[in-house]
C-alpha positions in Angstrom: 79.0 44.2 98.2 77.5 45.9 101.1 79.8 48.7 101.4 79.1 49.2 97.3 75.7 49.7 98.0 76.3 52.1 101.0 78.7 54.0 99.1 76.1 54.4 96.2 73.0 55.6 98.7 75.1 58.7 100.1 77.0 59.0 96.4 80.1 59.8 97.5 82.6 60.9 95.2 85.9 62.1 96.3 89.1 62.6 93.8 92.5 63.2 94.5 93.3 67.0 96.0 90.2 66.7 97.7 90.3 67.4 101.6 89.5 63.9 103.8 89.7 64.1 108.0 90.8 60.8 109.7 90.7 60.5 112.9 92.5 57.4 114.7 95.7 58.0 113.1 98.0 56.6 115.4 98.2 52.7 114.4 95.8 50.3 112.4 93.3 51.3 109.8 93.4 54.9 110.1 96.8 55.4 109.9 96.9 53.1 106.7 93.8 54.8 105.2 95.6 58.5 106.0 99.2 57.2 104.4 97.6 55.8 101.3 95.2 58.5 100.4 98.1 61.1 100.6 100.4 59.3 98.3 97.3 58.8 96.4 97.0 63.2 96.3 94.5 63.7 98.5 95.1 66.5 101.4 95.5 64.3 104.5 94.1 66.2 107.8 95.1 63.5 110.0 93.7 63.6 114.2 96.5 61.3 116.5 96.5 61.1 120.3 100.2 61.1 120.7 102.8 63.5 119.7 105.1 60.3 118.9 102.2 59.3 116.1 101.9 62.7 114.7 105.9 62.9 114.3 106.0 59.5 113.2 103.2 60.2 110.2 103.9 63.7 109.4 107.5 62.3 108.5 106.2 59.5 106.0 103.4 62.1 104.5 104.9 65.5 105.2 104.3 66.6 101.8 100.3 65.7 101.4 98.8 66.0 105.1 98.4 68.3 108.2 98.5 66.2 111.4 97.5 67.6 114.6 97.1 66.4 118.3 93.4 65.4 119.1 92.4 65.7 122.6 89.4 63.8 124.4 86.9 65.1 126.1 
């Protein structure tokens, strides 16, 4: 319920062929939000570390997302 409410204070709306960033792309929870939201039709700007995570994704989402190297400061 706490996210609901979070969601509702900023009103976030977002629909499919909208642009979304994720960073942390390379395994877990970002990588699984970047992969669903594409097949879902949203354009996918996803930030990896590695250049074996960008191949890896940009494979399974070519078609929906941009993927690019991020580098630390």
């Amino acid at each position: 319920m706490r996210h609901a409410r979070v969601a509702s204070l900023f009103h976030i709306t977002i629909k499919p062929g909208d642009p979304v960033f994720i960073t942390g792309c390379d395994t877990g929870f970002g990588r699984k939000l970047a992969v669903r939201l594409a097949k879902r039709g949203f354009k996918v700007y996803a930030a990896c570390l590695t250049d074996k995570a960008i191949t890896e994704l940009g494979k399974e989402v070519r078609a929906q997302s941009s993927t690019t190297r991020l580098q630390p400061a």
